[in-house]
VEXFIKE-785409 format. One record per residue (C-alpha): residue in three letters; x, y, z. Coordinates in steps of 0.05 Angstrom, whole numbers, plus 5000, padded with zeros to 4 digits. Each point is the difference from the previous one (the first is absolute). Example, Ala and Ser with C-alpha at 12.3 -4.5 7.8 and 13.67 -1.06 7.14 Angstrom:
2
ALA524649105156
SER502750694987
//
This chain:
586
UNK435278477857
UNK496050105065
UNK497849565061
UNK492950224985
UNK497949234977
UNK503749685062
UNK496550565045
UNK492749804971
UNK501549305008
UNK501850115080
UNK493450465005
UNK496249394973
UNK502349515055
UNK499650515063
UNK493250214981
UNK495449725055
UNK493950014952
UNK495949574988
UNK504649365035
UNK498549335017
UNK505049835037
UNK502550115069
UNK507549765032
UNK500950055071
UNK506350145023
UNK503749795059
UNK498549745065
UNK495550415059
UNK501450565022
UNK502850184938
UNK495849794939
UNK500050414935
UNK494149884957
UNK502250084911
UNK493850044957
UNK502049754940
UNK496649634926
UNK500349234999
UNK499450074916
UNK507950354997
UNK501949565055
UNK498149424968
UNK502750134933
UNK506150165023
UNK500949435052
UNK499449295003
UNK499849895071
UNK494650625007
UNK495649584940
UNK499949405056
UNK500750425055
UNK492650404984
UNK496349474961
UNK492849835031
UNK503049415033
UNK505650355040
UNK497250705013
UNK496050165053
UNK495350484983
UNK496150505041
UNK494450434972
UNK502849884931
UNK506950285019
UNK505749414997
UNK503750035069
UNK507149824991
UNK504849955073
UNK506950014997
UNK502650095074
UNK506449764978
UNK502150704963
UNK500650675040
UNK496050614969
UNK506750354987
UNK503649534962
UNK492949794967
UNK499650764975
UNK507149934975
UNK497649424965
UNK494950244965
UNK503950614973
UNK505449624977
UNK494649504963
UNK496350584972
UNK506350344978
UNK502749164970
UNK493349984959
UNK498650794978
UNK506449864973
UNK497549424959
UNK494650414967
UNK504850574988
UNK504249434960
UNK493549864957
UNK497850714993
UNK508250184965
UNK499149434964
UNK494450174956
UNK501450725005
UNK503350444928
UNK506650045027
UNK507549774985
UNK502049375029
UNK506850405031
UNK493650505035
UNK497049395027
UNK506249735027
UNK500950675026
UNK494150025035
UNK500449315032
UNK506750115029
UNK497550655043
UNK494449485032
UNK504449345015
UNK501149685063
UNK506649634998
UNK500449865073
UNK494749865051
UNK500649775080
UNK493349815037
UNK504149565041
UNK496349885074
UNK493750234981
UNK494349445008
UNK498350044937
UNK497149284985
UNK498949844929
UNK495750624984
UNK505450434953
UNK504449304984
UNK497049994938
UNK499750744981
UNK507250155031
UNK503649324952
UNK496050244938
UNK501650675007
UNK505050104926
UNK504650455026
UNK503149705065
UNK507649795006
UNK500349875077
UNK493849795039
UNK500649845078
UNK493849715035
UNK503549585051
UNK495649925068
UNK493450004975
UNK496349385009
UNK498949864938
UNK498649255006
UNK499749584941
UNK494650304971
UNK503550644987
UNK506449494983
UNK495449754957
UNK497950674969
UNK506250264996
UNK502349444961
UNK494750044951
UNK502350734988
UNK507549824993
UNK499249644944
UNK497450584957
UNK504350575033
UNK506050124963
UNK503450735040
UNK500849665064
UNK507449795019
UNK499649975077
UNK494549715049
UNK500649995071
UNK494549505030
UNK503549895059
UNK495449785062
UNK493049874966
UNK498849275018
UNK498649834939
UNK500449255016
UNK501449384950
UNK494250234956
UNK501350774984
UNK507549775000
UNK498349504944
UNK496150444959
UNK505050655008
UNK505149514977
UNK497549744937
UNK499450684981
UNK508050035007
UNK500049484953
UNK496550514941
UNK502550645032
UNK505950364955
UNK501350565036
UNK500549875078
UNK506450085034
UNK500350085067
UNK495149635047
UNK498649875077
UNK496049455015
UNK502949915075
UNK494849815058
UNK493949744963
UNK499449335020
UNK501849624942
UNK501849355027
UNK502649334958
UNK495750114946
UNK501050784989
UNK507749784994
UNK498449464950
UNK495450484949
UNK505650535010
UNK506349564984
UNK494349794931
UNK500450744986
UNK507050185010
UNK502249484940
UNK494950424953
UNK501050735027
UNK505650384961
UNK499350655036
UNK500649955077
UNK507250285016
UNK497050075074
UNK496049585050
UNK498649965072
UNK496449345030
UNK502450015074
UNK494849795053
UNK496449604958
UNK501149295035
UNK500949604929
UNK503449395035
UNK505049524974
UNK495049774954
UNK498750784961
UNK506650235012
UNK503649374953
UNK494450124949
UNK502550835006
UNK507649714996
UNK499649634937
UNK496450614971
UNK505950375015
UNK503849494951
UNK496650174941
UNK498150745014
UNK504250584966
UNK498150695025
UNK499249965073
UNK506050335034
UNK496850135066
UNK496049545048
UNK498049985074
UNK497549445025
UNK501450115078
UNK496049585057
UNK497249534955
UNK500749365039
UNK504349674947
UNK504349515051
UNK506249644976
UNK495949654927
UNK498850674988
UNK507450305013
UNK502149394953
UNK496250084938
UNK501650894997
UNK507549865012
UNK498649434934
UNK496650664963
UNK505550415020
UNK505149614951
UNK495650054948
UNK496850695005
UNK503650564961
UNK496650575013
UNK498450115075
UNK502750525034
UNK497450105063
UNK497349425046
UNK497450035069
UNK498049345032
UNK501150225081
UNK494649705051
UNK500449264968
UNK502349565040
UNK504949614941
UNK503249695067
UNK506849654977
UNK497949634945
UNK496550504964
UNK506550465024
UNK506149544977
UNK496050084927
UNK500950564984
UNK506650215013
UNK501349544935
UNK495250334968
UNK502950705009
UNK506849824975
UNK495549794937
UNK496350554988
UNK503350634966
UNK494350595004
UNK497049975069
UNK502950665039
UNK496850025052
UNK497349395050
UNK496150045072
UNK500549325037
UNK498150345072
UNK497749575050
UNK499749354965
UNK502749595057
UNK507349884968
UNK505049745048
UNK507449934997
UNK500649574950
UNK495750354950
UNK504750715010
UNK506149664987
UNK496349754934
UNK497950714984
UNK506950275023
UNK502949514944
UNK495350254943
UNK502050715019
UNK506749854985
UNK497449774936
UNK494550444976
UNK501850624961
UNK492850384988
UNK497349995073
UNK500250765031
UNK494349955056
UNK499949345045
UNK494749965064
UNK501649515057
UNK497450195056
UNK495949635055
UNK504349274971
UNK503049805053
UNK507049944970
UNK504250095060
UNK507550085013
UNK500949414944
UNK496150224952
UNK501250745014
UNK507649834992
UNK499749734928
UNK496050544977
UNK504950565026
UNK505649594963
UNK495549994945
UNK499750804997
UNK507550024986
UNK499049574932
UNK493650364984
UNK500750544957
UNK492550104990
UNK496150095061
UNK498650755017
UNK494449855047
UNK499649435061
UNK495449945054
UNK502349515055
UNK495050245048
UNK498249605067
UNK504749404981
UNK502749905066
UNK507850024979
UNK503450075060
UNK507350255013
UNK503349494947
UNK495750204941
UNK499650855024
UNK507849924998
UNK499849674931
UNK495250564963
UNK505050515019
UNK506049704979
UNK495349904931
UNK498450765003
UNK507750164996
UNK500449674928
UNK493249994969
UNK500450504953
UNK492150014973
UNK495649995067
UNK496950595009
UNK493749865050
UNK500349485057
UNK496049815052
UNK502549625061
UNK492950285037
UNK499149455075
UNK506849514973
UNK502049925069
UNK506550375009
UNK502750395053
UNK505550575003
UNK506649564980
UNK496449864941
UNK497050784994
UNK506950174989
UNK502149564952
UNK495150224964
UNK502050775015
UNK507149814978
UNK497549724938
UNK496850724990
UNK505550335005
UNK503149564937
UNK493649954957
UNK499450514943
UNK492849664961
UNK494949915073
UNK493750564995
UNK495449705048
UNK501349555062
UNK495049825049
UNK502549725074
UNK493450015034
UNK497849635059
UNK507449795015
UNK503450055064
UNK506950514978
UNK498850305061
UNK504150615019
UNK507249814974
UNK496249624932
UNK497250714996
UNK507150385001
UNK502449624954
UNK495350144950
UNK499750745018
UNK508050044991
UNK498849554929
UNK494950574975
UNK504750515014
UNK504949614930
UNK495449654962
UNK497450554942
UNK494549434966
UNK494649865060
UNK493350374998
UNK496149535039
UNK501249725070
UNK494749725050
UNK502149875069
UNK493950005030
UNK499149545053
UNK506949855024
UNK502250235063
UNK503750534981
UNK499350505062
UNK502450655014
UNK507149844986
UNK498849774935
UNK495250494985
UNK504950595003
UNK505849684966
UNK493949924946
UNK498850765010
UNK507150124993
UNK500149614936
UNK494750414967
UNK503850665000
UNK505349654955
UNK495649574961
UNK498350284933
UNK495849514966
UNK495249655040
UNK492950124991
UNK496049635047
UNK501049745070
UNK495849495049
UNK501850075071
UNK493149865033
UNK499749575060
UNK508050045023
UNK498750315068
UNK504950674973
UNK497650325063
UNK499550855013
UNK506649964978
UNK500849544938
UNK493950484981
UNK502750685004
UNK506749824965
UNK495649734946
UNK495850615000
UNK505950485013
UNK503649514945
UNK493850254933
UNK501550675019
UNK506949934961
UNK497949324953
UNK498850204925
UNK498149364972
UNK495249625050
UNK492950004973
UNK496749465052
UNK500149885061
UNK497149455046
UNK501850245082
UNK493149675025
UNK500149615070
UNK505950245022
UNK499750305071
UNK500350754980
UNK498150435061
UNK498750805012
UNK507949994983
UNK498149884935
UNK495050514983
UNK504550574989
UNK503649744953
UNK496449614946
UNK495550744990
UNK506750174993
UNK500949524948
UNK494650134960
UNK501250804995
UNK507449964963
UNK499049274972
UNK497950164929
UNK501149274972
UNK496049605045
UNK493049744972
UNK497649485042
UNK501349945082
UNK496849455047
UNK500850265071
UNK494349585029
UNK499049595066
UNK505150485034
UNK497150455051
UNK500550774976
UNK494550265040
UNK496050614985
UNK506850445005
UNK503349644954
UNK493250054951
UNK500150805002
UNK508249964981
UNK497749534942
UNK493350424975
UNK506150645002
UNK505049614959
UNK494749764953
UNK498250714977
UNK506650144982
UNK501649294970
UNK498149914928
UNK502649344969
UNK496749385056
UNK494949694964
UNK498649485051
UNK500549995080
UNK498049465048
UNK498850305066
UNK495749415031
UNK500249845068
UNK504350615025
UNK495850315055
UNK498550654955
UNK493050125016
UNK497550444946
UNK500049944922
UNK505250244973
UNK499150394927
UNK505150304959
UNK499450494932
UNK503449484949
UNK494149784976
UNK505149354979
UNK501049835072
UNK497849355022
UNK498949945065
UNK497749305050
UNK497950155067
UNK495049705047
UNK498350125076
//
């Protein structure tokens, strides 16, 4: 077999003769002009059949002119390759067909042309290829997210859904597709047998979208996967989408984040929750369930036996609603990922969760973030961390706490064997919270994460860090950005990689290096061989300390990304790894 019928084909459509049709391309000073033949266009497209029919065209000298200032020439070109290449492919289909050969040759054949995966994601593309790209028999994976489709090409695509039967994941995230091409996309789900995996987040489907979508989640027996955040469905939508979630068998992941649901709304998913079996994965952050909608679903979750993973961030929960949730994760025995930031839980609440954690024997991942905790609830957590035995990422990121409670928390390092990742950002440790981490580091053998960015830290706690890192041997990544480490905090960092054999970020940005400095993170960079990402910006190199860098980078070999932004060198800086990364601006 040859590609001589898919070349002829491709010929066909960029031959100029004898057209009647021209599209112009983008906006002035950059417009492209395609000549192209309404008859193919038309028969392959139903929006170009209305689009350049006597009463929409406008015509000039005989020649339809057809604007779309919408669509770059570039990505317009890429568009019409990949539609010529969608449709030669098509004929190629019919031509093996009806050719004398073996059905395992035609198989054959087919497989050598098939497109499993395609991305025109951020492209413009309108609804021009929607209905080439969803026909197309051979795709698996099709993402056309950002495109302004509207709900005509909702509409289109729809149409085409029902009769495709390859695709298994869509991605029509950002189209504004609106009520009307969110209705008509959805009853397709409701005929669709093959569809999988789909995105439907920011299009604007409002009450009604929610309603025709909960109708097609009690027919579909596919969908394992589906994302509807930032869709504003309102209390109204998002009960119809809840009792869906009653009857419906095969969904085991659904995001339905800032969707204006309010406490009605938190009510009637925590009554699906005890009646769902199959749901896996649930995000509902951005809702404002207040505490009704919050005290809910704690009940529900001690219910429910499948649901591993839940995001409840910023939902306005107060004190009362985390000692609820603290009691159901004493109970609960499947949840492994829980998100609570932005609640509002303080010391109270914050308290009965960290007595929770001892009971738990689930959770592996917590996020407490910007709770507001205070000393009570930062001393609590830590004594937790000393007997959980199945945490291994927490984040405690702007809780509140200062150093007394930085080194509980160190002490409670020292003791825990199961903690990867902990984040501390935006904290005030200050310099002693700092040394007590740094001298923690130095026994636990299980932490490979640590952000300390934004805490205070200062010189003095940046070199007992430094001193940590030559007897550290398995953390991996390290935020100290914005700590005010000083020239000297900076060079026993620096001095500190030339030794480390395990660190493979870094974050030192806004810290206050000087010409100190300069010397020794080129240093750095010639005998580190581990390192692969460094942020150094916002600290004042100067030129001097650019020409030490541009040396050490033509002798380094592993960085793959440096932030230099903001540090007074005032030429670009280029290395030879053509994997290098580099950010700089003047």
């Amino acid at each position: 077999m040859d590609n001589e019928p898919i070349q002829s084909f491709s010929n066909l459509l960029e031959n100029p003769k004898d057209f009647d049709v021209k599209i112009k391309v983008g906006e002035r000073p950059n417009i492209k002009e395609f000549k192209v033949h309404s008859n193919i266009l038309s028969a392959r497209s139903k929006y170009f059949k209305v689009a350049l029919s006597s009463r929409w065209a406008r015509r000039e000298n005989g020649i339809i002119i057809f604007n779309k200032p919408n669509i770059s020439p570039p990505v317009f070109e890429i568009l019409l390759k990949q539609g010529k290449f969608l449709k030669a492919l098509k004929l190629y289909e019919e031509i093996l067909k009806n050719c004398p050969h073996s059905a395992e040759d035609q198989e054959s054949a087919l497989q050598e042309h098939h497109v499993n995966f395609l991305n025109l994601g951020y492209n413009e593309l309108g609804i021009i290829y929607a209905e080439s790209l969803a026909e197309d028999s051979t795709l698996k994976y099709l993402n056309i997210s950002h495109n302004n489709l509207g709900s005509e090409g909702g509409e289109a695509l729809a149409d085409t859904r029902c009769k495709n039967s390859t695709l298994t994941s869509l991605n029509l995230c950002s189209n504004d597709l609106g009520a009307k091409g969110g209705k008509a996309l959805i009853d397709a789900l409701c005929k669709n047998s093959t569809l999988k995996d789909l995105n439907l987040s920011y299009n604007k489907f409002g009450t009604d979208g929610g309603k025709a979508l909960a109708d097609a989640l009690c027919k579909n027996s596919t969908l394992k996967d589906l994302n509807l955040s930032y869709n504003k469905f309102g209390t109204d939508g998002e009960k119809a989408l809840a009792d869906a979630l009653c009857s419906n068998t095969t969904l085991t992941s659904l995001n339905l984040e800032s969707n204006e649901l309010g406490a009605k709304g938190g009510k009637a998913l925590a009554d699906a929750l005890c009646k769902n079996s199959t749901l896996k994965d649930l995000n509902l952050s951005y809702n404002k369930f207040g505490n009704d909608g919050g005290k809910a679903l704690p009940d529900a979750l001690c219910r429910n036996t499948t649901l591993t993973s839940l995001n409840l961030c910023s939902n306005d929960f107060g004190s009362e609603e985390g000692k609820a949730l603290a009691d159901a994760l004493c109970k609960i025995s499947t949840l492994t990922f829980l998100n609570l930031n932005y609640n509002y839980l303080v010391s109270e609440g914050e308290k009965a969760i960290a007595n929770a954690l001892c009971k738990n024997f689930t959770l592996k991942d917590l996020h407490l973030r910007l709770n507001y905790i205070g000393s009570e609830g930062g001393k609590a957590l830590a004594d937790a961390l000393c007997k959980n035995s199945t945490l291994t990422s927490l984040n405690l990121a702007n809780i509140n706490i200062g150093s007394e409670e930085g080194k509980a928390l160190a002490d409670a390092l020292s003791k825990n064997s199961m903690l990867t990742s902990l984040n501390l950002e935006r904290n005030d440790l200050g310099s002693e919270g700092g040394k007590a981490i740094a001298d923690a580091i130095c026994k636990n053998s299980t932490l490979t994460s640590l952000n300390l960015a934004n805490n205070d830290l200062g010189s003095e706690g940046g070199k007992a860090l430094a001193d940590a890192l030559y007897k550290n041997v398995t953390l991996t990544s390290l935020n100290l950005a914005n700590n005010d480490l000083g020239s000297e905090g900076g060079k026993a960092l620096t001095d500190a990689l030339c030794m480390n054999t395990t660190l493979t970020s870094l974050d030192l940005g806004s810290n206050g290096f000087g010409y100190k400095v300069r010397k020794a993170i080129a240093d750095a960079n010639c005998k580190n061989s581990i390192l692969t990402s460094l942020n150094i910006a916002y600290n004042k190199l100067g030129s001097e300390g650019g020409k030490a860098l541009a040396d050490a980078l033509s002798k380094n070999s592993t960085l793959t990304y440096l932030n230099i932004k903001r540090t007074s060198i005032n030429f670009k800086l280029k290395s030879n790894n053509l994997n290098l990364k580099i950010l700089q601006c003047f």
